[in-house]
C-alpha positions in Angstrom: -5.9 2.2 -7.7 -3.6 3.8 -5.0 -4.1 7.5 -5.7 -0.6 8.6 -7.2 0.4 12.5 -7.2 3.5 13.7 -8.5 6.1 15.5 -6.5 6.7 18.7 -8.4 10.8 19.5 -9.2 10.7 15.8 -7.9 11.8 12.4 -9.0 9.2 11.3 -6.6 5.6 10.8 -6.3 3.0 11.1 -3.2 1.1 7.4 -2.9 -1.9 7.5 -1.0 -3.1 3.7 -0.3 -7.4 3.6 1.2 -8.7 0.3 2.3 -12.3 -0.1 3.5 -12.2 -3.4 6.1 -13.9 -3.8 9.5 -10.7 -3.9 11.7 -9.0 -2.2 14.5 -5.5 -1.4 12.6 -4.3 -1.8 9.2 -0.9 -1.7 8.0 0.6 -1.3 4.5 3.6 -4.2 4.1 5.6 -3.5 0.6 9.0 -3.5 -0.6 9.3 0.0 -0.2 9.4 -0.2 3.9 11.2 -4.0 4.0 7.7 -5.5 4.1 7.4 -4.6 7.6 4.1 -5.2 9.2 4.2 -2.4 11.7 6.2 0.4 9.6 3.6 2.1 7.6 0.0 2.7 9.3 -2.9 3.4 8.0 -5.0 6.2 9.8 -8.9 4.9 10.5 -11.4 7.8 9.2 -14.4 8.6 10.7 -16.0 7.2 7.5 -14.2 3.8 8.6 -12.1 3.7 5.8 -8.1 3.6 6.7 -5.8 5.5 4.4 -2.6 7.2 4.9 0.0 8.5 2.2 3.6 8.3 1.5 6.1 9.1 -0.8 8.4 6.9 -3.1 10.7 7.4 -6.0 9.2 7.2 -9.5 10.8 5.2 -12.1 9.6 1.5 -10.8 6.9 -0.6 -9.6 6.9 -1.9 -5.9 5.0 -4.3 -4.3 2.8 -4.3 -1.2 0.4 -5.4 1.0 -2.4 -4.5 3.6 -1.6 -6.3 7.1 -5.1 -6.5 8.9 -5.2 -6.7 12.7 -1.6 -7.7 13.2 -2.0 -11.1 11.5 -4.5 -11.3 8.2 -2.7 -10.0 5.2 -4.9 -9.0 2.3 -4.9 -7.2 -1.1 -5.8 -4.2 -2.7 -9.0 -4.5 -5.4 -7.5 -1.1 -6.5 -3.8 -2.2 -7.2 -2.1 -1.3 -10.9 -2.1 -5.4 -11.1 -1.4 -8.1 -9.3 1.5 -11.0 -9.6 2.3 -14.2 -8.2 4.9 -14.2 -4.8 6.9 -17.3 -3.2 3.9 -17.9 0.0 1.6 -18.8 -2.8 -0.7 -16.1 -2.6 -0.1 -12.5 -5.1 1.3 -9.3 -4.4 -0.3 -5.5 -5.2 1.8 -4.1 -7.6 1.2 -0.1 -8.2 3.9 1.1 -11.0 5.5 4.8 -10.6 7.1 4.4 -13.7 
């Protein structure tokens, strides 16, 4: 799961979200950042993993994304849990709560 670090004297947390995928840009899409696919990007290691971190309120879940390449969007196999969305496809849920 998505690497969750409370924000001390905080109602927040620190998410850190790692994807391993052969690409040349990945993106995290959510409800957090309007799921835009360009908003949020993912720094490629030199290990060739992608990963970047940033920080939400606690108290709820949210739901997200990985946009790979600009066009291919795909999931997390480390998300809290996954649910059903309206393109017919499911969501990443990762709960703060």
């Amino acid at each position: 799961m998505p690497k969750k670090t409370p924000v001390k004297n905080s109602s927040a947390a620190k998410v850190t979200f790692e994807v391993h995928e052969e690409a040349s840009a990945v993106h995290v899409a959510g409800d957090f950042n309007g799921w835009s696919t360009s908003a949020t990007p993912l720094a490629k290691r030199k290990d060739g993993r992608f990963s970047t971190t940033i920080t939400l309120p606690k108290g709820k879940e949210y739901r997200y994304r990985y946009v790979v390449d600009g066009d291919r969007w795909t999931n997390d196999v480390s998300a809290d849990r996954y649910e059903p969305n309206e393109h017919g496809s499911d969501d990443c849920i990762i709960d703060l709560r």
